[in-house]
N, C-alpha and C positions, 0 to 999 in steps of 0.2 A: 425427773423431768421427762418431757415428750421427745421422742425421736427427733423433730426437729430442733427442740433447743438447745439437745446432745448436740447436735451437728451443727448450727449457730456459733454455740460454746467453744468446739471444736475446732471451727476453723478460725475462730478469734484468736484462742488460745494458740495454737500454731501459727499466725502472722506476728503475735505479741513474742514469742520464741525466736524467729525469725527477725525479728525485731533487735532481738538480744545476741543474737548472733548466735544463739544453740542450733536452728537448723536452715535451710537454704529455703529463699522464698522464690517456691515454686509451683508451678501449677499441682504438681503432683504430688509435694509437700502437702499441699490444701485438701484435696484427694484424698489422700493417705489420712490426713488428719481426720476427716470427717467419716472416713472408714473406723479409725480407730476408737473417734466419738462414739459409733455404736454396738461396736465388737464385748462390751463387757453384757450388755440383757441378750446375747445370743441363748444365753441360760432360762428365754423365755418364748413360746413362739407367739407371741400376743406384743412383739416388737417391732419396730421398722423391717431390723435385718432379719431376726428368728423365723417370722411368716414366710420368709424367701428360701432359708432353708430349715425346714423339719425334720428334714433328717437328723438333722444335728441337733436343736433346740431342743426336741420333743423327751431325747434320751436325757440330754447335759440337766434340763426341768427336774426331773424325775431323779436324775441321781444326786446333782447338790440342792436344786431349790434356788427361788429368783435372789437376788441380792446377796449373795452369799458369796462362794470361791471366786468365782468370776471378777466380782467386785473387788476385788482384794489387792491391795497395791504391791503384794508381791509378785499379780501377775506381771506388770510390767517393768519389774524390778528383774524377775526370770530371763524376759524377752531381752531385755537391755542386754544382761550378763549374756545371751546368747548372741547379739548381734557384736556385742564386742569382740567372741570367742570367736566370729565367721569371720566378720570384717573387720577385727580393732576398730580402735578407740572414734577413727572417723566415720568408720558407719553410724555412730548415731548421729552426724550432721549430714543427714539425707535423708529421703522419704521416711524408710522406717523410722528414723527420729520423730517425725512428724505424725506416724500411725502413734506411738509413744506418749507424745503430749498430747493428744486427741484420746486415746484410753485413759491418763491420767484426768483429764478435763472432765469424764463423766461422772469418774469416783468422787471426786472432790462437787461437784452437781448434785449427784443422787447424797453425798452426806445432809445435803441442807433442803432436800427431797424425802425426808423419810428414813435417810440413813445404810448405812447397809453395812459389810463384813469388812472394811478398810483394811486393819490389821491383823485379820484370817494368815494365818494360824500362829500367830503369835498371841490373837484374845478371837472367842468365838462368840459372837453377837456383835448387837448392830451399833453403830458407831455415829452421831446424830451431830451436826455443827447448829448453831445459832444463826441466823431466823430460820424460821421450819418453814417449808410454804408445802401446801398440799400440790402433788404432781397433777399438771394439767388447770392448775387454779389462777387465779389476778397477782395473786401473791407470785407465781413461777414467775410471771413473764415481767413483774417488776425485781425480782430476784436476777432474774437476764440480763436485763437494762443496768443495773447497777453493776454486775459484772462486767459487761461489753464498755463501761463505762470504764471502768479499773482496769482493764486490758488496753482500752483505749489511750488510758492516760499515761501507762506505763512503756507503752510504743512509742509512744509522742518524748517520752524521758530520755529511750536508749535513742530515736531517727534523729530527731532535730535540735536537742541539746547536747547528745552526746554526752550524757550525764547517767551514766551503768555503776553500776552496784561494784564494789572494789572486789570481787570474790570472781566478778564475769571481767571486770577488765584484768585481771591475772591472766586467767584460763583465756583470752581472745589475743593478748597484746595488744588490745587498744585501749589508749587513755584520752583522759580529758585535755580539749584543746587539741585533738589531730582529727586528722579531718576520717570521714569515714570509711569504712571497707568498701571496694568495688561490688560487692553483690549485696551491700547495705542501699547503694544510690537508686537502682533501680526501684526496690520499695516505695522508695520518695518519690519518686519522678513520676 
């Protein structure tokens, strides 16, 4: 996908989270997510963020290659296991959570893009979901739309039915039939 529908993605994905109660809907949440939308092609400087820094892009290119480590859903598998290690368990419901599901939002993007190294270094090649759309094509941007759709509709499940998945009403204490969290009302309102 193109930098901005990283960042689209991104911060859909993070209000839909949000949504869920995994992190706080905040401006800086949004931020952070759309940061994190385009933190995995830093491995390119022909990206939104890489052209801003070369320094970094130019080498990171050079040593793995676009789509490749970067892409790999153990980076923010790492990240997690380290923000747990700084902050516990409740740092990941804050911003860095939000950089978090904004990185994951790209990887799961560019698989249905083309593909890339998802489960690096557990398998080394590219990892490809169903429908393919060419990056930058008619196909991306209805690929978008049907996501923004599915993210939309699963917001609309946890806000205003209150009707969450049994695995997040465990992990939240909130069930069906109570009314919602104080930092779930604002979303709505």
């Amino acid at each position: 996908m193109i930098g901005r529908s990283h960042i689209v993605l991104g911060v859909a994905s993070a209000a839909t989270a949000s949504a869920a109660g995994w992190v706080p809907f905040s401006l800086a949440t949004l931020m952070s997510a759309a940061l994190g939308s385009l933190a995995p092609d830093l491995d390119t400087e022909r990206s939104m963020l890489g052209c801003r820094v070369p320094w970094l892009s130019r080498p990171l290119s050079r040593l793995v290659g676009h789509r490749t480590v970067t892409h790999s859903l153990a980076v923010p598998g790492v990240l997690a296991l380290a923000l747990i290690g700084w902050l516990g368990a409740a740092g990941l419901y804050s911003p860095f959570g939000g950089f978090l599901v904004g990185y994951v939002s790209h990887i799961v993007a560019d698989l249905m893009t083309g593909g890339c190294w998802a489960l690096y270094p557990l398998a080394r090649g590219r990892l490809a979901l169903w429908p393919h759309a060419k990056t930058g094509s008619f196909r991306e941007y209805l690929l978008l739309l049907f996501c923004l759709g599915g993210l939309g509709y699963m917001s609309y499940l946890c806000l205003v039915q209150n009707n969450r998945p049994a695995f997040l009403q465990s992990a939240t204490g909130s069930h069906r039939g109570r009314s919602l969290p104080k930092h779930h009302m604002a979303f709505i309102a």
